[in-house]
NUTORKOL-603530 format. One record per residue (C-alpha): y, x, z; residue number from 1. Coordinates in steps of 0.02 Angstrom, whole numbers, m for minus. Example, Ala and Ser with C-alpha at 12.3 -4.5 7.8 and 13.67 -1.06 7.14 Angstrom:
SITE  north   east     up pagu
SITE   m225    615    390    1
SITE    m53    684    357    2
END
This chain:
SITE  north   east     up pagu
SITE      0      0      0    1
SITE    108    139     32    2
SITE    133    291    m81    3
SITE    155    448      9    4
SITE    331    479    m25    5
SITE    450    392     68    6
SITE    596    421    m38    7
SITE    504    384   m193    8
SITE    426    182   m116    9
SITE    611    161    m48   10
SITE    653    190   m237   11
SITE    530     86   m332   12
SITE    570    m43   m197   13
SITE    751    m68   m211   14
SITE    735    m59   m396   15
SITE    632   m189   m370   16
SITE    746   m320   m289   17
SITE    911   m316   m334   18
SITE    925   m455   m448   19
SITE    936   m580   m310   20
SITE   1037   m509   m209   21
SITE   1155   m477   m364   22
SITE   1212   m682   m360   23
SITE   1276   m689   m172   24
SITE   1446   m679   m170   25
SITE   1546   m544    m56   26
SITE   1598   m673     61   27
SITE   1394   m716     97   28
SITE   1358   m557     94   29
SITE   1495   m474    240   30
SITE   1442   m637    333   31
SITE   1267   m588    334   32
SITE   1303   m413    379   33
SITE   1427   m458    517   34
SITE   1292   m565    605   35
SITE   1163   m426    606   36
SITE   1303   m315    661   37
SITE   1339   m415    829   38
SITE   1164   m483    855   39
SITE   1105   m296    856   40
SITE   1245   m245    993   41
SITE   1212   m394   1100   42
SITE   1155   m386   1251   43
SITE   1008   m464   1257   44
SITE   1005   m491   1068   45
SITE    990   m656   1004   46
SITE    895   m742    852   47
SITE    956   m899    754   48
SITE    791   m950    675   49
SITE    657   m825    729   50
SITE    594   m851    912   51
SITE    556   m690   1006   52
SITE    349   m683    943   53
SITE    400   m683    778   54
SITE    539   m603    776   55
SITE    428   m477    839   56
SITE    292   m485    700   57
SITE    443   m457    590   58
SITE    510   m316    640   59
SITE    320   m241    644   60
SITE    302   m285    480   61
SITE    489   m216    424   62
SITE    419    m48    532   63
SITE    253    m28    424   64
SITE    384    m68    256   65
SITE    489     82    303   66
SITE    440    163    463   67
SITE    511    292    611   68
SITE    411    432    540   69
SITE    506    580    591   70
SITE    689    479    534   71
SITE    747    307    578   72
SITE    673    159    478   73
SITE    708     m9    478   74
SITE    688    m49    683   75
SITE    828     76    699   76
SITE    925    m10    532   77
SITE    900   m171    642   78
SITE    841   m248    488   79
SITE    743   m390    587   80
SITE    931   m476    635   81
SITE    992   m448    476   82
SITE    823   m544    412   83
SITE    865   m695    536   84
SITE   1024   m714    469   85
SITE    954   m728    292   86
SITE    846   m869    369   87
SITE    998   m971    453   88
SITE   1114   m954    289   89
SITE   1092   m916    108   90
SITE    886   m926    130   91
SITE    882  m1095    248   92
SITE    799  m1191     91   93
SITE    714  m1062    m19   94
SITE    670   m894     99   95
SITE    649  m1006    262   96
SITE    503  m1088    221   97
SITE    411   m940    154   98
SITE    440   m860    300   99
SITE    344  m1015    388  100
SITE    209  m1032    303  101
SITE    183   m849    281  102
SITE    195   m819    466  103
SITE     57   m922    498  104
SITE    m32   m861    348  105
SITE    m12   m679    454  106
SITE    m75   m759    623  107
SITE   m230   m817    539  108
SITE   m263   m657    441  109
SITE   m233   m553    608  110
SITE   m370   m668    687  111
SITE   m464   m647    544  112
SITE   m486   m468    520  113
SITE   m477   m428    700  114
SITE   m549   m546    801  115
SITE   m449   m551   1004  116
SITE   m310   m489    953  117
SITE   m147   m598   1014  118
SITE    m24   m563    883  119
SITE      8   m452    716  120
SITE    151   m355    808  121
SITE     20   m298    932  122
SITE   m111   m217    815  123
SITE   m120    m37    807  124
SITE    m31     38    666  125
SITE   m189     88    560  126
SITE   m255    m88    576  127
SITE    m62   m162    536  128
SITE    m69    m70    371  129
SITE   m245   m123    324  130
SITE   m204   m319    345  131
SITE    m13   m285    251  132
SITE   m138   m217    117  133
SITE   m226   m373    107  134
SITE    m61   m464     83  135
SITE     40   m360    m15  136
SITE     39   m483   m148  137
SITE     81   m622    m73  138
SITE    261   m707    m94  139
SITE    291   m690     91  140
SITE    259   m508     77  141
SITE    352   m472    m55  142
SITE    487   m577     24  143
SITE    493   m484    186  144
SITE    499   m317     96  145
SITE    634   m358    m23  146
SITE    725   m427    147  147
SITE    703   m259    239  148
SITE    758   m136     96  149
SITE    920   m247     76  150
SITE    940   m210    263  151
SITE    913    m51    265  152
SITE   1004     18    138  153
SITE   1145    m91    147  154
SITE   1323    m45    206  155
SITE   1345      9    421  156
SITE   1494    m68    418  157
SITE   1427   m239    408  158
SITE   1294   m206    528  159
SITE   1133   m152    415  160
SITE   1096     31    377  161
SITE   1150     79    570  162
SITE   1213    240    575  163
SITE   1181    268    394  164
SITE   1006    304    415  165
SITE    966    236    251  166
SITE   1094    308    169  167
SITE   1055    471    212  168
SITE    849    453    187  169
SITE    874    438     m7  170
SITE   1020    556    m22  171
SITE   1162    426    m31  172
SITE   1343    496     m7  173
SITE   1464    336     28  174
SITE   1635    373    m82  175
SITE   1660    179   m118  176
SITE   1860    220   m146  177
SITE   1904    346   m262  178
SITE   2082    429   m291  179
SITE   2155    455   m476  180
SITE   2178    626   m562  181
SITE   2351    645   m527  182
SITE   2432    800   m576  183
SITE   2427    850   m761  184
SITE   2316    726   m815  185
SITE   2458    592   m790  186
SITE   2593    714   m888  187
SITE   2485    701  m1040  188
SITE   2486    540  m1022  189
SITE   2672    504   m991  190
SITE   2682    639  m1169  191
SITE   2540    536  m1254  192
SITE   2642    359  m1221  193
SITE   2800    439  m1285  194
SITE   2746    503  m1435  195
SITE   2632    346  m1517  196
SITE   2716    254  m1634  197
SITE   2798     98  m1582  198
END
């Protein structure tokens, strides 16, 4: 399920699923980051849509997706807040019920394949990554994923991608403003104007 580059899967997966994410406007987007910004600081933090248990099966599955192996993945990127967000706004009719059904889809499978065990997020990681294997094609799956690359490598000032730690994993630099050649570059312009026919 996962290749053995980090940098490379992040790659292939955000390549993956933009499109959707292309159609929200700025306005739904800052609102979504600004809610995963102050549910991640708060203290304790709270969910909209997700109770704790599966807020918590989340956020396992978000940790398998891009893990804290060696550098901060998405538990760090506080993707799971950002992801209940998603669920109380923009994906309330579309993303919300995938996220039902698929939950409960997970429960069964965790029962399933290893029989006692309470809950998904409390599988050892070996055995996590052996059921997500078994579900990687499944529309919830590929829903969650898409969910925690867009938090993870989205921009810290709206509260995903804390601290820049996805930013920095695939080489990002941030230089969103950029200033104009001024010097002689505008002379030659200014000599260009003046000299073109009228």
């Amino acid at each position: 399920m996962l290749p053995p580059g980090r940098r490379t899967f992040l790659g292939q997966l955000a390549a993956g699923f933009g499109g959707a994410w292309l159609t929200l406007s700025r306005t739904e987007l800052l609102a979504i980051h600004d809610h995963a910004r102050q549910a991640a600081t708060a203290v304790p933090r709270a969910f909209k849509i997700l109770t704790a248990v599966e807020a918590a099966d989340v956020e396992a599955m978000a940790a398998e997706i891009i893990p804290s192996d060696g550098t901060p993945g998405a538990v760090e990127a506080h993707v799971v807040h950002f992801i209940d967000h998603i669920l109380s706004t923009i994906g309330k009719d579309d993303d919300r019920p995938v996220y039902v059904t698929g939950l409960a889809m997970l429960q069964d499978k965790t029962r399933e394949m290893f029989p006692g065990t309470a809950r998904f997020s409390s599988l050892a990681r070996e055995h996590r990554r052996q059921l997500l294997t078994a579900i990687e094609t499944s529309a919830f799956f590929q829903l969650v994923r898409a969910h925690t690359i867009a938090g993870f490598l989205s921009d810290p000032k709206y509260g995903g991608n804390d601290g820049q730690v996805g930013w920095r994993h695939i080489g990002f630099t941030p230089a969103f403003a950029y200033q104009p050649p001024f010097g002689d570059y505008d002379a030659e312009v200014a000599t260009a104007h003046k000299e073109s026919p009228k």
